[in-house]
N, C-alpha and C positions, 0 to 999 in steps of 0.2 A: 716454147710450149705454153698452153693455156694453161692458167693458174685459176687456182680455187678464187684467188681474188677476185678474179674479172666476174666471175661466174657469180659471188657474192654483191659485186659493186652494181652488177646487173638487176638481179632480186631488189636492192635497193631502189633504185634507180625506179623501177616498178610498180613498188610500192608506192614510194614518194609521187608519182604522180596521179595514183588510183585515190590518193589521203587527199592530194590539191585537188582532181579533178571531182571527185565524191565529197567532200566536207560537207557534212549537215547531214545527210545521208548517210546511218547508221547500216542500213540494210546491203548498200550497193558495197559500202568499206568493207563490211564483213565478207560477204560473197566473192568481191574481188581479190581479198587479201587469199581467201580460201582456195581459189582457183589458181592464183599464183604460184602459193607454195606446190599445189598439186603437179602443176605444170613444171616445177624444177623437180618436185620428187621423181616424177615420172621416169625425166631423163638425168636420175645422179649416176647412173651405172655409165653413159655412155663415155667410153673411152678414146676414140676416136678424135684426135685433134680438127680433124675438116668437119665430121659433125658437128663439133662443141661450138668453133667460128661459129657456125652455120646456126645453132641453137642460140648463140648470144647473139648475132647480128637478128635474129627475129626478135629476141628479147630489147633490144637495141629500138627497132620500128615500132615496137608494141608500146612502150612508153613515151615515145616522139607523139603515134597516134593518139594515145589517151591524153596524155600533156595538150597538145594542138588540136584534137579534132570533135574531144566531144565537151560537151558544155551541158554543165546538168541543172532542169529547169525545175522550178520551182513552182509550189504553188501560192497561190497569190491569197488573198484576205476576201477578193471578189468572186473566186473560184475561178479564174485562171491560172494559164502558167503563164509564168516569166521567166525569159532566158537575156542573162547578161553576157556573153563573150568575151574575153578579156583582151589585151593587145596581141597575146599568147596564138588568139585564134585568128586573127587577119587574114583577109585571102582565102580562109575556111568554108565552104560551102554549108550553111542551115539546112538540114534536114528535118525537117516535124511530124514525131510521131504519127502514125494512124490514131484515128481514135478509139480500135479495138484495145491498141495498147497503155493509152491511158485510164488510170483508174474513175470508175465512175463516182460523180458528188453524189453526198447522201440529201440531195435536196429534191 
């Protein structure tokens, strides 16, 4: 049977790498951490042991993904961003925002 453990060590797990992958960014920590817990409140009622697997093994991939695939860029002192990827990301495909989605400089 699935236990509350796996279910909490999951939630961690989550966390932990939305704190590594967001550091310095207060906004994205806050947001992610709020949408986590939402997403385990959502499903605290489900009972079903193949669901549960099935609810932890995406929780599982969700912090593989966040841990390895996204890399959060910074902005720089010249008004660029810079993005550092760690050994974490190797083999990771670079995606770069649109520039709808980044914020505009006030210069």
């Amino acid at each position: 049977m699935v236990g509350r453990a796996e279910a909490l060590s999951a939630y961690r797990s989550l966390i932990r790498a939305t704190q590594k992958s967001f550091k310095g960014d207060s906004l994205m920590l806050a947001e992610s951490a709020v949408e986590v817990r939402k997403k385990f409140e959502e499903n605290r009622s489900v009972s079903s042991e193949t669901q549960i697997e099935k609810l932890l093994g995406e929780a599982r991939e969700a912090s593989d993904f966040i841990s390895n695939m996204i890399v959060q860029a910074r902005l720089s002192s010249s008004g660029g961003y810079v993005v550092k990827p760690g050994k974490e990301h190797s083999g990771a495909t670079l995606e770069i925002p649109s520039e709808e989605l980044l914020p505009k400089s006030s210069s």
